[in-house]
VMD Tcl script that draws the C-alpha trace (Angstrom):
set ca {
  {120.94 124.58 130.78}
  {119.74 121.01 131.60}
  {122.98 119.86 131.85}
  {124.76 118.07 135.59}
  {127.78 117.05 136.76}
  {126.93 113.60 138.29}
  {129.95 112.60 139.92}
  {133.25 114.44 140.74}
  {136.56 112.64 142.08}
  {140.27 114.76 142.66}
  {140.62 115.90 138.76}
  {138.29 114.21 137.14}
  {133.84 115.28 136.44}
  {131.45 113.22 135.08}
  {128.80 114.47 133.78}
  {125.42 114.22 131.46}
  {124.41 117.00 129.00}
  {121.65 116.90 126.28}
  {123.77 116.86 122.61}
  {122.69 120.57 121.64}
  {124.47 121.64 125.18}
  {127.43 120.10 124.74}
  {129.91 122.12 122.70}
  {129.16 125.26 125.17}
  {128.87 122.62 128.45}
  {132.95 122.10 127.30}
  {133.58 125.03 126.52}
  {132.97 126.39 129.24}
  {134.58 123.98 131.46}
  {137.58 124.34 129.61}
  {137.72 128.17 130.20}
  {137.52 127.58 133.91}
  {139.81 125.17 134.16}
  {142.59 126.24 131.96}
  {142.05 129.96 132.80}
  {139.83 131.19 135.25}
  {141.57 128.33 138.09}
  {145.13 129.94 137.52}
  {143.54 133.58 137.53}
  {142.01 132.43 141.09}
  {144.95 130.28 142.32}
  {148.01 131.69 141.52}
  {150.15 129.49 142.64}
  {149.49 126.31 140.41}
  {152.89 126.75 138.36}
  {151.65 123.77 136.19}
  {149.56 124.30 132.73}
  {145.84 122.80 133.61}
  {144.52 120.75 130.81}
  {141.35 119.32 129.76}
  {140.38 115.86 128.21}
  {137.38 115.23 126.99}
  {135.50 111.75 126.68}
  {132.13 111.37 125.60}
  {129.80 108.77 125.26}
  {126.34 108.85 122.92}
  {122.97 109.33 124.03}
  {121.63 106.26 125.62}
  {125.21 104.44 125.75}
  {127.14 102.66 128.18}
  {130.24 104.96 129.23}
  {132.52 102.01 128.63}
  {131.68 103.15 124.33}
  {133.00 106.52 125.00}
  {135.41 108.39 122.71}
  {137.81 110.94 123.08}
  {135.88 114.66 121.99}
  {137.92 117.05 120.68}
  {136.98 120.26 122.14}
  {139.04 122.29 119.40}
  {137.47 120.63 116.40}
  {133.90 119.55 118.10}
  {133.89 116.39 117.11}
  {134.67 112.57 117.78}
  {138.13 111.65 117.48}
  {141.51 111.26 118.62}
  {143.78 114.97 119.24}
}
mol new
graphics top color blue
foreach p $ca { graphics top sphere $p radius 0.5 }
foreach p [lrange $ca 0 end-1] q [lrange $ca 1 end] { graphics top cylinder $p $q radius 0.2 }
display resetview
């Protein structure tokens, strides 16, 4: 995969990914994160989420939009 992580601070990962990548790049980091973290960790009590924001190709990150990792596809939950 091509894609990186480009910044990371506490919870939150930025990132840059090629559009064919992306569905599995979030996937992915929503199976860590929601369930391989707790496996690893058991004592976070707390449900971990994921949020997803993405921006388009060649875009300033201040145009990004929510991603719905569910559906694959731009728009609000």
């Amino acid at each position: 995969m091509k894609s990186k992580v480009v910044g990371q601070i506490h919870d939150s990962a930025e990132g840059v990914s090629p559009p064919k990548e992306m569905q599995d790049v979030l996937s992915i980091s929503q199976e860590i994160v929601e369930k391989e973290l707790p496996k690893h960790w058991p004592w976070l009590n707390a449900p971990l989420e994921t949020e997803v924001e993405v921006a388009d190709v060649d875009t300033s990150w201040f145009r990004k939009k929510q991603w719905s990792l569910k559906d694959s596809r731009w728009g609000s939950k």
